[in-house]
Backbone as numpy.savetxt, mean C-alpha at the origin, in Angstrom:
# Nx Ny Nz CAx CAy CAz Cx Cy Cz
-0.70 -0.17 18.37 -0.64 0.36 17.02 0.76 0.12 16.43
0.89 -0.37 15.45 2.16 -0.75 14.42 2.56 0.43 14.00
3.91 0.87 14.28 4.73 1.80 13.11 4.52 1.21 11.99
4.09 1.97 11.01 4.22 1.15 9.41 5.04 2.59 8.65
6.45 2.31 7.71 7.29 3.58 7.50 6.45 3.69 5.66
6.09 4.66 5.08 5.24 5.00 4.21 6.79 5.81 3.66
7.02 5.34 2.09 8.47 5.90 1.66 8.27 6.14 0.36
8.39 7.87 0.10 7.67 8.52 -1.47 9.12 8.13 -2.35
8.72 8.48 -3.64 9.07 7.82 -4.79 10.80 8.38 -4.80
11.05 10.04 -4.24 12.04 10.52 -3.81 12.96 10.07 -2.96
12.14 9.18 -1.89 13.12 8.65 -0.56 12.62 8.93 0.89
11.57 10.20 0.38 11.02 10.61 1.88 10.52 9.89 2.78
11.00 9.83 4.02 10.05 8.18 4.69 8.80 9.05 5.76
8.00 8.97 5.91 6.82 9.16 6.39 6.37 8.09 7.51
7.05 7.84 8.85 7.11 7.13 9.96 5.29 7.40 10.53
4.22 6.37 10.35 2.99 6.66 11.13 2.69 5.14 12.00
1.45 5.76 13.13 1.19 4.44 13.57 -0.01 4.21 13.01
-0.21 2.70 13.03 -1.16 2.67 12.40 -2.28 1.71 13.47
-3.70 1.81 12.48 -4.50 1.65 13.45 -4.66 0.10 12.85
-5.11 -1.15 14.01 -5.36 -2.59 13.42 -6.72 -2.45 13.00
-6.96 -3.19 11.84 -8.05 -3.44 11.38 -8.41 -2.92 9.91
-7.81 -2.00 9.93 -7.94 -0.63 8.56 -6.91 -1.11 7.83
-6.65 -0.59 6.59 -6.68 -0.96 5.26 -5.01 -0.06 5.43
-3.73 -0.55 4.51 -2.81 0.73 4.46 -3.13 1.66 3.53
-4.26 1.94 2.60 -4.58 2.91 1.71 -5.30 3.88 3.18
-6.29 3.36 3.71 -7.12 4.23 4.91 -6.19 4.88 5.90
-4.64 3.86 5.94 -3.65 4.35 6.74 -3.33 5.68 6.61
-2.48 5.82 5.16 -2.00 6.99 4.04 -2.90 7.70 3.93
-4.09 7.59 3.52 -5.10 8.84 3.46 -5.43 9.39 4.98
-5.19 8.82 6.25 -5.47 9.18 7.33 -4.12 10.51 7.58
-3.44 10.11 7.66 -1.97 10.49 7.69 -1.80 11.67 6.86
-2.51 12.14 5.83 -1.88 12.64 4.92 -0.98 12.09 3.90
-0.34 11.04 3.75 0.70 10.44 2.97 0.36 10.77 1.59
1.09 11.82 0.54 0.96 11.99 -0.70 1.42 10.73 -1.19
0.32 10.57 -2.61 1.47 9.02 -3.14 0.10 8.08 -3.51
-0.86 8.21 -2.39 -1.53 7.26 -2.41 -2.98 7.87 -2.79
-3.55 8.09 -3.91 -4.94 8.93 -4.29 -6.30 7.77 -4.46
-6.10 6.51 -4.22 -7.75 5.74 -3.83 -8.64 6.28 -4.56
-8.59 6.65 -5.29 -9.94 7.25 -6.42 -11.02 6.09 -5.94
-11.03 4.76 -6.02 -12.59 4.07 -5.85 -12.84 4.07 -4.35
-12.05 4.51 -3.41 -12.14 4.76 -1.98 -11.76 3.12 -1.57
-11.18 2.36 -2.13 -10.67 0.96 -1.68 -11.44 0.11 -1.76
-12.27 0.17 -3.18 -13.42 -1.14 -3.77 -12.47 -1.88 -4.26
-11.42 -1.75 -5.06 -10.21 -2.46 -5.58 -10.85 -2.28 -7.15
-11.41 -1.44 -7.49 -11.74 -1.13 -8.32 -10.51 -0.27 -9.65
-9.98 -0.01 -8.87 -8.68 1.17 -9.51 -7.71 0.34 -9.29
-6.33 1.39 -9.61 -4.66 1.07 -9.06 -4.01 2.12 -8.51
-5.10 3.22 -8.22 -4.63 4.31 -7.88 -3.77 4.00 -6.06
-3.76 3.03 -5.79 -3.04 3.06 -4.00 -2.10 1.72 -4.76
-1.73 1.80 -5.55 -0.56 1.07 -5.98 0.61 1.11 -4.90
1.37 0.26 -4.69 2.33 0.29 -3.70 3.50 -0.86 -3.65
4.73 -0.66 -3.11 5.10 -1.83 -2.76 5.78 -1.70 -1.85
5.67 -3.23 -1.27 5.83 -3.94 -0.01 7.65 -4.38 -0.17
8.16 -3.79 1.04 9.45 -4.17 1.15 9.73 -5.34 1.81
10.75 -6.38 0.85 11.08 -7.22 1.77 10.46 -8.64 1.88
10.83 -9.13 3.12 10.18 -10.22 3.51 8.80 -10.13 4.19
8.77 -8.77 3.81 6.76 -8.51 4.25 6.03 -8.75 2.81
6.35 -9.45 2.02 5.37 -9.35 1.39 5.01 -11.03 1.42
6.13 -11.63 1.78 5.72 -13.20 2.14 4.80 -13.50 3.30
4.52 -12.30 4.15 3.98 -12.32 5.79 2.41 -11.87 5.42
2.06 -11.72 3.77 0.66 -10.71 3.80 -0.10 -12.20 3.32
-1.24 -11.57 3.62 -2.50 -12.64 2.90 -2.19 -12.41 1.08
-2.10 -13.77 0.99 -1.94 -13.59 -0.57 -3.24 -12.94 -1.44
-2.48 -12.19 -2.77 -3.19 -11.44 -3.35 -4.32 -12.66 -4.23
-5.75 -11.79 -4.23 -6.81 -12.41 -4.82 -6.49 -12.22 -6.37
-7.77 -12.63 -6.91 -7.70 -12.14 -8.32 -7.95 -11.23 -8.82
-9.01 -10.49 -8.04 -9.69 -8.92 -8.86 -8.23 -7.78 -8.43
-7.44 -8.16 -7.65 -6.27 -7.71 -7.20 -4.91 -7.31 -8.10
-5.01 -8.71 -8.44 -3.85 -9.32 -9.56 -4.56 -8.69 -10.53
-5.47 -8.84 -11.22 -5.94 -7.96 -12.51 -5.75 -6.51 -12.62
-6.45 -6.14 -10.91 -6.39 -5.07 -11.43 -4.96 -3.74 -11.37
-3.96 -4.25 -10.81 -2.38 -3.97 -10.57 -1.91 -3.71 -12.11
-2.87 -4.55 -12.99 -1.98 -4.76 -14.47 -2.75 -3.31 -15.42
-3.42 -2.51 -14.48 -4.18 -0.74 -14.72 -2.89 0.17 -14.23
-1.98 -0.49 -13.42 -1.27 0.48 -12.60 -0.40 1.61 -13.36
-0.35 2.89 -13.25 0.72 3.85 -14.15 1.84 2.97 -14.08
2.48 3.25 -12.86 4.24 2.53 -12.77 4.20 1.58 -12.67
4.62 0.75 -13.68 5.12 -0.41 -14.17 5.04 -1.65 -12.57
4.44 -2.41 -12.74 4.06 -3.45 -11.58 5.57 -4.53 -11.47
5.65 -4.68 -10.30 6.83 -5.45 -9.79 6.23 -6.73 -9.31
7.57 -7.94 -8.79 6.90 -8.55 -7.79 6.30 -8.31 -6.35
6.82 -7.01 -6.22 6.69 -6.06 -4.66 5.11 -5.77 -4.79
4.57 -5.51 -6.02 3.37 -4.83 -6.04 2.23 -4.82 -5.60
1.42 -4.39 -4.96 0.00 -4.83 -4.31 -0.84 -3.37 -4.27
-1.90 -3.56 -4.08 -2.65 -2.57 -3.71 -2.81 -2.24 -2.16
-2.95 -1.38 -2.00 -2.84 -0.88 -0.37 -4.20 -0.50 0.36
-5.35 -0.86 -0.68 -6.62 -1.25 0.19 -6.76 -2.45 0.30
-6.30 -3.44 -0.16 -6.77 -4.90 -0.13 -5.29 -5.31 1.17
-5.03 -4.71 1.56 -4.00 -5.10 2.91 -4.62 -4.48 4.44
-5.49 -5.21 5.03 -5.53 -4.70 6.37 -4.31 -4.78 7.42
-4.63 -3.79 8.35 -3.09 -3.24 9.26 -3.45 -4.78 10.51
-2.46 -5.47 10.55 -2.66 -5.99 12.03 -1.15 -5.67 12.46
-1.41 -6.07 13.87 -0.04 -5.97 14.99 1.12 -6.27 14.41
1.14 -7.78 13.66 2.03 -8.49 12.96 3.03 -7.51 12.45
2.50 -6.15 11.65 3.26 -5.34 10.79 4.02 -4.24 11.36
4.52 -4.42 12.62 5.45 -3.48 13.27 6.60 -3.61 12.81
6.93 -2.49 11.80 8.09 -2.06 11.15 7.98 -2.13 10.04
6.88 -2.33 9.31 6.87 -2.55 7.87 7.04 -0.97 7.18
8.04 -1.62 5.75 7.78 -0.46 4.86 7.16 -0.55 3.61
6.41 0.72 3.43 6.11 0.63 1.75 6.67 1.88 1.02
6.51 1.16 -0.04 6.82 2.44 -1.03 5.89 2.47 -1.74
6.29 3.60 -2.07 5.07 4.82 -3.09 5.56 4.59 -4.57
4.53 4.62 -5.40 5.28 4.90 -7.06 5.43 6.68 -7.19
6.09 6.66 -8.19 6.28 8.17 -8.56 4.89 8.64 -9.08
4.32 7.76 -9.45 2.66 8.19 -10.13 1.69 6.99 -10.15
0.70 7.68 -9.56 -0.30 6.68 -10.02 -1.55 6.62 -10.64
-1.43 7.96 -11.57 -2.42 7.56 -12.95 -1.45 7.81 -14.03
C-alpha cells in the first residue's frame, strides 16, 4: 500500500495508505479526508473531488481524457495546471509518496 499525503487548503497534511486499484477520491472518502465531497460518486460527472497533484507526479499519471478536461472547467477554485479530478486517478504502487492538495472549496 502507497503512503499518498492528502494536504487541506490550510496546510493540514493527512498522511494515509492507500489501497492499489481504487480511485484517490475512494482513497479520501475512505479515510475521512474533508476537502473531497464526490457528489456523482466518481462518474466524472461533477468537479466536486477537484484536486491537485504536486510536482513531478503529475507527469507520472495517465494523461487526462476529455470528459475530464471539460469537466475541471465546472470546478469552484479556479483550475491550474496541477488540476485533475481525483476519481479519474487510480492508486498504483508507483505513487509512494505522492501529494495532493485540496481546494479551499469545491462547489
Amino acid at each position: 500500500m502507497p503512503k499518498i499525503t492528502y494536504v487541506d487548503a490550510d496546510g493540514t497534511e493527512h498522511p494515509v495508505d492507500a489501497k492499489t486499484g481504487v480511485s484517490l477520491m475512494e482513497t479520501a472518502i475512505a479515510n475521512n479526508i474533508d476537502g473531497i465531497e464526490a457528489e456523482c460518486g466518481g462518474s466524472c460527472m461533477c468537479a466536486t473531488c477537484h484536486c491537485f497533484i504536486e510536482g513531478d507526479w503529475s507527469a507520472k499519471l495517465p494523461a487526462m481524457e476529455s470528459e475530464e478536461d471539460e469537466m475541471l472547467g465546472f470546478a469552484a477554485e479556479e483550475r491550474r495546471d496541477s488540476s485533475r479530478l481525483s476519481c479519474q486517478i487510480k492508486v498504483t504502487d508507483d505513487m509512494e509518496g505522492m501529494v495532493v492538495h485540496l481546494p479551499a472549496e469545491q462547489n
